[in-house]
BASE-929450 format. One record per residue (C-alpha): residue in one letter; x, y, z. Coordinates in nm, 2 decimals. Example, Ala and Ser with C-alpha at 12.3 -4.5 7.8 and 13.67 -1.06 7.14 Angstrom:
% residues 2
[r A,[1.23,-0.45,0.78]]
[r S,[1.37,-0.11,0.71]]
% end
This chain:
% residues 307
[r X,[0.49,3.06,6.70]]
[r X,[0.79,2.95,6.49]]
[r X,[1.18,2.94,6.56]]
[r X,[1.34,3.08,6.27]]
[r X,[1.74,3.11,6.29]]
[r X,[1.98,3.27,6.02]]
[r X,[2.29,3.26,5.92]]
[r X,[2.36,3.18,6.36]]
[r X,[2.77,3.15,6.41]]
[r X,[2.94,3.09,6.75]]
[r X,[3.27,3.12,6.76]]
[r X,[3.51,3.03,7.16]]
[r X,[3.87,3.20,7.02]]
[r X,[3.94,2.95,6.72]]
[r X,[3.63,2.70,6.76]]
[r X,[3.31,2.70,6.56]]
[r X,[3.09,2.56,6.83]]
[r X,[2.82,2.66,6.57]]
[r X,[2.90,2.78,6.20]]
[r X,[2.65,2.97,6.00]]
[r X,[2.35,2.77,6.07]]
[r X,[2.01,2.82,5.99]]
[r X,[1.68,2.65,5.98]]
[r X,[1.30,2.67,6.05]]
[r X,[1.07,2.47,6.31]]
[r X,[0.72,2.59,6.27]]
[r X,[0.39,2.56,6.50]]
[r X,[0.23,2.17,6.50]]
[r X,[0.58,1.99,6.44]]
[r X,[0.87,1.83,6.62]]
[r X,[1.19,1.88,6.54]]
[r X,[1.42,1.65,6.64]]
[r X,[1.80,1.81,6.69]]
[r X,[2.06,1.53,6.64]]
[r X,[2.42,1.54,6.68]]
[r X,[2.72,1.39,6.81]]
[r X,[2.84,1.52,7.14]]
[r X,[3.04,1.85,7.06]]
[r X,[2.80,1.95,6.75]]
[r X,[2.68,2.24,6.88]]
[r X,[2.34,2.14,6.94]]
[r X,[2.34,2.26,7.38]]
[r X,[2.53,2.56,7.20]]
[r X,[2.26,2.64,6.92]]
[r X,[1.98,2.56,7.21]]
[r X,[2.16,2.80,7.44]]
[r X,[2.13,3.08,7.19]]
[r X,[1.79,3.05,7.06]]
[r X,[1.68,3.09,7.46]]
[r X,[1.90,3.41,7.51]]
[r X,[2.14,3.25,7.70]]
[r X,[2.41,3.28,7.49]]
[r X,[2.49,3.57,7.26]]
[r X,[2.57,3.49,6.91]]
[r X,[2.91,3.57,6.74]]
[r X,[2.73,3.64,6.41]]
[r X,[2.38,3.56,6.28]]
[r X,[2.06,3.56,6.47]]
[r X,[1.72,3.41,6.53]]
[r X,[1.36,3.47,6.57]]
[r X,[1.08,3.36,6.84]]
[r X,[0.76,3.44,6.72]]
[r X,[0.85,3.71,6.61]]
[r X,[1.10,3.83,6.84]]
[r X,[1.50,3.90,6.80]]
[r X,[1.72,3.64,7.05]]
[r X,[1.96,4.00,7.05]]
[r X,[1.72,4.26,7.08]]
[r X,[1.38,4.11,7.22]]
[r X,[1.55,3.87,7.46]]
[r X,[1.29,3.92,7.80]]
[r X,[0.98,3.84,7.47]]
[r X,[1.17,3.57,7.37]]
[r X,[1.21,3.40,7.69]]
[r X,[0.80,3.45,7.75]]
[r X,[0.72,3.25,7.47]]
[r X,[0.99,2.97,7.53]]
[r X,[0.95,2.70,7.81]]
[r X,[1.33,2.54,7.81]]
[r X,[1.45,2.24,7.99]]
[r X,[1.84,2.27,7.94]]
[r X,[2.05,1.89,7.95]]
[r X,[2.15,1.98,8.31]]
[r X,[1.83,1.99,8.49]]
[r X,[1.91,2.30,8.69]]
[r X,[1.68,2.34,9.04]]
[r X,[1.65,2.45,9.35]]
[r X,[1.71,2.09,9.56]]
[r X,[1.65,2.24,9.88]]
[r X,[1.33,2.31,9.83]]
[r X,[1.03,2.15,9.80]]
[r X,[0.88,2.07,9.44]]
[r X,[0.55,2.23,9.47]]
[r X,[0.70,2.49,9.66]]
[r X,[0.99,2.52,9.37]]
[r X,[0.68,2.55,9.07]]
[r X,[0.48,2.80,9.29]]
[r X,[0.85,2.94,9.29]]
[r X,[0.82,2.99,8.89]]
[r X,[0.47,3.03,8.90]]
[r X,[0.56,3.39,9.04]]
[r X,[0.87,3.49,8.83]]
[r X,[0.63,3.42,8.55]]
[r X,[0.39,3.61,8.66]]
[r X,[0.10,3.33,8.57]]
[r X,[-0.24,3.35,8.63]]
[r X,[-0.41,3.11,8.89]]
[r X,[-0.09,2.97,8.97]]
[r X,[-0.24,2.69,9.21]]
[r X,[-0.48,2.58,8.92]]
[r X,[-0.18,2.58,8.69]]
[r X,[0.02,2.42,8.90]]
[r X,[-0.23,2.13,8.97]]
[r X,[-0.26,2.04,8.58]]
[r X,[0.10,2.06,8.56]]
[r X,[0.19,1.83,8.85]]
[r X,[-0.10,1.59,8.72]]
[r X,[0.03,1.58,8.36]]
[r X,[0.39,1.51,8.46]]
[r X,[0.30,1.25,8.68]]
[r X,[0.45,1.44,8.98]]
[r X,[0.14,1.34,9.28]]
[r X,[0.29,1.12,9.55]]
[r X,[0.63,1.32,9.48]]
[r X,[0.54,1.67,9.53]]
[r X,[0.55,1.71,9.87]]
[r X,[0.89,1.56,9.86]]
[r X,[1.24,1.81,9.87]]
[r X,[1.40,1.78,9.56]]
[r X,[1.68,1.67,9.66]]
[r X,[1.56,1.33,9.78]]
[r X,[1.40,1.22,9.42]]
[r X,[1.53,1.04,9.16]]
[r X,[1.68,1.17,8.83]]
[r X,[1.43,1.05,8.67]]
[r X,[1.16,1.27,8.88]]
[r X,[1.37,1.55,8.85]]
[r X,[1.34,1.55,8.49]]
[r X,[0.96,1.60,8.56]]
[r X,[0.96,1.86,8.79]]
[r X,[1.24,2.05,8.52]]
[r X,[0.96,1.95,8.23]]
[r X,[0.69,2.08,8.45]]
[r X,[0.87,2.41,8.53]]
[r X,[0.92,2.47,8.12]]
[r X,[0.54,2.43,8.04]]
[r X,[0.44,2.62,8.37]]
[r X,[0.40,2.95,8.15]]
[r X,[0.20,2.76,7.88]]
[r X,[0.50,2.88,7.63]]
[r X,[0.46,2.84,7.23]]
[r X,[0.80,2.71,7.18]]
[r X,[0.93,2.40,7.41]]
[r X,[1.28,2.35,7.38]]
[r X,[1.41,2.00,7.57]]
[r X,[1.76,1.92,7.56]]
[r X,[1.78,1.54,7.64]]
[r X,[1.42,1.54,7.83]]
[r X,[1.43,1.17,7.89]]
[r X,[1.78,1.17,8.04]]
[r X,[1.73,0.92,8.37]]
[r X,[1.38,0.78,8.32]]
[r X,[1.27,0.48,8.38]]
[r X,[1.07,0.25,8.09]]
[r X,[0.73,0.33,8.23]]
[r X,[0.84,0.69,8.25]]
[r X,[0.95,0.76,7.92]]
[r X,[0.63,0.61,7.78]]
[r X,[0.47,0.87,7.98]]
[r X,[0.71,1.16,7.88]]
[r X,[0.68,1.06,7.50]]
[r X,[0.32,1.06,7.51]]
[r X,[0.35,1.41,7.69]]
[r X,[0.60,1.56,7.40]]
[r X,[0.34,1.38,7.12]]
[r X,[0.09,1.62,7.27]]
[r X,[0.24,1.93,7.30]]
[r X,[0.35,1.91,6.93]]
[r X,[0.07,1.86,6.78]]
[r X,[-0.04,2.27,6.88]]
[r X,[0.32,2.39,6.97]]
[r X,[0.66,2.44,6.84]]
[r X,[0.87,2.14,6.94]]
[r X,[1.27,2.12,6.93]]
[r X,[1.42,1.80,7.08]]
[r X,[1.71,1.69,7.17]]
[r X,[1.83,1.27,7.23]]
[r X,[2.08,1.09,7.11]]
[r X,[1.83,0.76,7.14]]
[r X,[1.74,0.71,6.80]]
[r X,[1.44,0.49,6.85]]
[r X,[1.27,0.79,7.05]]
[r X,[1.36,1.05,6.70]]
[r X,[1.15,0.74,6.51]]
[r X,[0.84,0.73,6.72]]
[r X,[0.82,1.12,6.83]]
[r X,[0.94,1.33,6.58]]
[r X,[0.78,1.50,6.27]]
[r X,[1.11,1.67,6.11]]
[r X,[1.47,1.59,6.19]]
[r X,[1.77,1.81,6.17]]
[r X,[2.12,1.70,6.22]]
[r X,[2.43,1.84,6.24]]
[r X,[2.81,1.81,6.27]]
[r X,[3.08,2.00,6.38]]
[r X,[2.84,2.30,6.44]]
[r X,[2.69,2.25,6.06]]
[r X,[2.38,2.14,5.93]]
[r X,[2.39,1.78,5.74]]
[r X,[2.05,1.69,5.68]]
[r X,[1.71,1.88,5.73]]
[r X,[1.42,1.64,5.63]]
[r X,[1.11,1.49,5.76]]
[r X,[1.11,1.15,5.88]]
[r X,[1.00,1.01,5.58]]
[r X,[1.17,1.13,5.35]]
[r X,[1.55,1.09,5.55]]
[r X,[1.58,0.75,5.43]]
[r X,[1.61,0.89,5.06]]
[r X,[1.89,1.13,5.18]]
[r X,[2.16,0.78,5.11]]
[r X,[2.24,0.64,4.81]]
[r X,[2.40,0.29,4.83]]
[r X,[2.39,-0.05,4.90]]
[r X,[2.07,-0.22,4.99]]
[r X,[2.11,-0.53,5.24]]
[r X,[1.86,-0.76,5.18]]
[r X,[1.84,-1.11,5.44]]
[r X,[1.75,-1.40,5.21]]
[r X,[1.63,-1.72,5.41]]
[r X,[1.58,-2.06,5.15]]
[r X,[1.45,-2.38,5.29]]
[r X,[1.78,-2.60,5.27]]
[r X,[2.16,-2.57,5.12]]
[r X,[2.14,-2.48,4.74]]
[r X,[2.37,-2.35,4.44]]
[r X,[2.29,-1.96,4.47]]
[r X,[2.54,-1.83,4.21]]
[r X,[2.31,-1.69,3.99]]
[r X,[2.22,-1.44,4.20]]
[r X,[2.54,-1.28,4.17]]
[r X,[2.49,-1.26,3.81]]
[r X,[2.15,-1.01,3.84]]
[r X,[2.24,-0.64,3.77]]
[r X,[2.27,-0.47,4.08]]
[r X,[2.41,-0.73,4.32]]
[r X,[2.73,-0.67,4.42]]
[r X,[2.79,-0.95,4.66]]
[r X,[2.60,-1.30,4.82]]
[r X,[2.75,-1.38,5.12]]
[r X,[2.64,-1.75,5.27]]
[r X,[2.56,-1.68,5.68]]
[r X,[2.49,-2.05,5.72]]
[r X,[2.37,-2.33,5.46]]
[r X,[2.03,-2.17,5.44]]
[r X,[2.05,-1.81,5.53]]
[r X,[2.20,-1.53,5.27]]
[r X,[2.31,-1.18,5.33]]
[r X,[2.29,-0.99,4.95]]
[r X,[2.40,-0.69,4.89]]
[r X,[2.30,-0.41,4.65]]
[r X,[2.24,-0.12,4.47]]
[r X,[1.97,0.08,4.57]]
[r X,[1.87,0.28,4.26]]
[r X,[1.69,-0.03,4.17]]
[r X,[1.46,-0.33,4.37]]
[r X,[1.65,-0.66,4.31]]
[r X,[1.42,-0.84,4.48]]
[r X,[1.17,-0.95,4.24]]
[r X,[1.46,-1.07,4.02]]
[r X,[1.59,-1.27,4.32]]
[r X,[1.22,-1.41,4.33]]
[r X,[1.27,-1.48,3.99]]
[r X,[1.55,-1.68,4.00]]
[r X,[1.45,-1.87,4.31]]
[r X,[1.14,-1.99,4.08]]
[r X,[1.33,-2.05,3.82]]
[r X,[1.55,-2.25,3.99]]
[r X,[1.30,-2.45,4.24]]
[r X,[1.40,-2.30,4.54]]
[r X,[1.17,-2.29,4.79]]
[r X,[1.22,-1.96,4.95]]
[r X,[1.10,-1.87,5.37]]
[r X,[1.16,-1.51,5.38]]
[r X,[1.33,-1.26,5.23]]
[r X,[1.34,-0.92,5.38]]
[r X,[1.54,-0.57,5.28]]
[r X,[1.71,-0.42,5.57]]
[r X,[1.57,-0.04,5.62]]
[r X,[1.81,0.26,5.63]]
[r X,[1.68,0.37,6.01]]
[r X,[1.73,0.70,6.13]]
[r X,[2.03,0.58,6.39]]
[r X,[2.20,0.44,6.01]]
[r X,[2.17,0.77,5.86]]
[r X,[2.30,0.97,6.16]]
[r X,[2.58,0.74,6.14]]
[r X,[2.69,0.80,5.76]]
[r X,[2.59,1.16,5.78]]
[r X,[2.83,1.24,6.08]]
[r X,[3.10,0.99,5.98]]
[r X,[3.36,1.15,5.77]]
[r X,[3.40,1.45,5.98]]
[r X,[3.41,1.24,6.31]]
[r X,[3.66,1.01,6.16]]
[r X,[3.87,1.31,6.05]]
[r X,[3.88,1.45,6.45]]
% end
């Protein structure tokens, strides 16, 4: 059930859409696939479901060769590309039974029942596809890619148009199917990559930057920790500058104190330290985390400054 790709190059005349890339997403796990627009992650996506042919390199799909075993690789993938491509004029259970048959699958009206329940699709799918929203139509094209009950689910930008009540839905929907299938996702909204995703690859300029669970991304950055220091009225606060690591105080207001520092080490119980020393009384002090939409940033910043 895993997605294993190799050494995958695509190459348009002079461009490296995608150059020499290669990573693993196994069964039970989410992989989140980040990248600025023009990375190469549509590209890489496109490839891995046979509908692009790689310059160089290849991949596997449980088991199967994206070059040679392209009709078994697209039976075990359910893909739901970033623009949502269907059938308007027709109607959406009419489009699904529409699937239903190409996939040959079995008891397609059961199937298609669970599928328009677990979407959220029941008042709509009666409806010509034409006349819902964006936001429906991203069900009917995440419906469509589970219809086959595939191993590997591929979604490139699933949320794309929903509503707040919708994506809650869809999230809980994408938490589900990864914790018994092969997940790669695709978003650029970082907050969704935090709250959904096991594992996060990113790349730039068709290359791969980071490959690391969530936990441990954070570690990827060596640096400057920010840390918010809030004291109870105007004081003296130069000996903080003076404690190894700091490299800067800078005053926000009378009471409120933005420190920065080096990361290799915890400053804060020495600023703690200091404060008691000093009868300070302090209210909170609190060290800015490195978030994944941080990392992102640093990680593709060089090369995107460069273009």
């Amino acid at each position: 059930m895993s997605v294993i790709v190799s050494n995958l190059t695509k190459t348009f005349g002079d461009q490296h859409a995608v150059d020499d890339l290669s990573f693993e997403a196994r069964p039970g796990e989410i992989l989140g696939f980040l990248g600025p627009n023009g990375a190469g992650k549509s590209t890489t996506m496109k490839m891995i479901t046979t509908y692009l042919q790689p310059s160089s390199g290849t991949a596997t799909v449980c088991g199967h060769d994206i070059s040679k075993d392209q009709m078994d690789v697209r039976r075990h993938i359910g893909y739901l590309p970033e623009h949502n491509p269907l059938y308007k004029d027709m109607y959406i259970k009419e489009y699904l039974e529409f699937v239903a048959r190409i996939h040959k699958v079995d008891n397609p009206k059961l199937r298609i029942g669970e599928l328009i329940e677990t979407t959220g699709l029941q008042k709509e799918q009666h409806k010509l596809i034409s006349s819902i929203s964006k936001g429906y139509r991203q069900r009917v094209g995440l419906a469509q890619a589970l219809l086959h009950d595939p191993d590997v689910i591929i979604l490139d930008e699933p949320t794309s148009g929903l509503d707040m009540n919708q994506l809650i839905e869809i999230r809980a929907l994408i938490k589900k199917l990864g914790e018994t299938k092969t997940v790669i996702f695709s978003t650029h909204i970082m907050q969704e990559v935090q709250a959904l995703c096991d594992r996060v690859i990113i790349i730039n300029e068709g290359q791969l930057v980071a490959d690391d669970p969530i936990d441990r991304l954070q570690n990827r950055l060596k640096g400057e920790d920010i840390i918010h220091l809030e004291l109870d009225k105007k004081y003296d606060v130069s000996a903080i500058e003076s404690i190894a690591g700091v490299s800067s105080v800078i005053r926000v207001t009378d009471t409120l104190y933005t420190i920065n520092a080096d990361n290799s080490n915890d400053v804060r119980p020495d600023i703690f330290r200091t404060a008691s020393n000093s009868n300070w009384v302090i209210l909170e002090m609190r060290r800015e985390q490195k978030n994944v939409e941080y990392i992102f940033q640093q990680l593709t910043k060089k090369q995107t400054a460069d273009v």
